[in-house]
N, C-alpha and C positions, 0 to 999 in steps of 0.2 A: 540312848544307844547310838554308837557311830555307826555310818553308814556302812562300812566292809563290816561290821558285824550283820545287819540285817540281807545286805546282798549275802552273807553266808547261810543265814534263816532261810533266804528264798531260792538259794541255788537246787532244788529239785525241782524248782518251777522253770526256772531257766530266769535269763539276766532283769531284771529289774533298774526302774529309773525313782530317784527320790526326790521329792519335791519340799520345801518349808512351806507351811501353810498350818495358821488358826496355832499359830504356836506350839505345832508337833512336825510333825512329817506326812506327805501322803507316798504309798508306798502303789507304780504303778507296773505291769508287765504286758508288753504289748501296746500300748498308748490307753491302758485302763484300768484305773487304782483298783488294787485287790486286798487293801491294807491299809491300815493307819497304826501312826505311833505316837499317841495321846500319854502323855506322864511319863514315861518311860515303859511303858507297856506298848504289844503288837496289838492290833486290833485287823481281824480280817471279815473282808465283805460278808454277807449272806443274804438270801431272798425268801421269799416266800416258802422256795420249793428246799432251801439246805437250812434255814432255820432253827427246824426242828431236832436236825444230829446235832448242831454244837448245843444247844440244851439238854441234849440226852448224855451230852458228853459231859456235860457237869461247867459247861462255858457260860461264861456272865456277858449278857448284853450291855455294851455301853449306850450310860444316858449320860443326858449333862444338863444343870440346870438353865432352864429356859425362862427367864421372867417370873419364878417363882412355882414353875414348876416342871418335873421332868420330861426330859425330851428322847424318845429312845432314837438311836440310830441303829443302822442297821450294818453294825459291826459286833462284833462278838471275840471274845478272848480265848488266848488259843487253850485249848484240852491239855492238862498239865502233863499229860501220857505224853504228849506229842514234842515236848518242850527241850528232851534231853533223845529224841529218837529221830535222825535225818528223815528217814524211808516214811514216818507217822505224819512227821510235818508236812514232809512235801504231799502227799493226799490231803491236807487240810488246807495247803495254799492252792493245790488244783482246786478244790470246792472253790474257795474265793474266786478263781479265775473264771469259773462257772458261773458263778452267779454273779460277774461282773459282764460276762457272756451277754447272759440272759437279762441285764438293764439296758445293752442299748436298745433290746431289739422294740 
């Protein structure tokens, strides 16, 4: 995905900065990734405490193989509802932005 494509994904969050890294993108707002874009896929933050909606929302955590075996991160893919809906996305990039919040603290 080109970058004015993903600044237009994140425009209900407000402006984003894109970084190359691990042979994807890190995708940051505010000086704090909320995002990653592994294969061509978005992948957005979550923690402990937003976790459990994109699960309920039918979202795949991304893992990647670690030395034989898997490794989960704590990004998740976005809710297919939200994929073609600005107003859907942008509440599921504020989650990201939340639970990038609530790492540094």
């Amino acid at each position: 995905m080109d970058n004015d494509a993903i600044r237009d994904m994140f425009a209900g969050l407000g402006p984003v900065t894109i970084k190359r890294m691990f042979g994807g993108k890190g995708i940051y707002h505010d000086g704090l990734i909320v995002a990653l874009e592994v294969g061509d896929e978005i992948v957005l933050k979550a923690d402990a405490l937003s976790a459990a909606d994109f699960a309920d929302a039918g979202c795949v955590r991304w893992t990647y193989d670690g030395k034989g075996k898997p490794v989960q991160m704590p990004y998740w893919s976005i809710p297919d509802s939200a994929i073609d809906d600005p107003d859907e996305l942008a509440l599921w990039t504020r989650k990201a932005f939340e639970a990038a919040l609530r790492s540094r603290k």
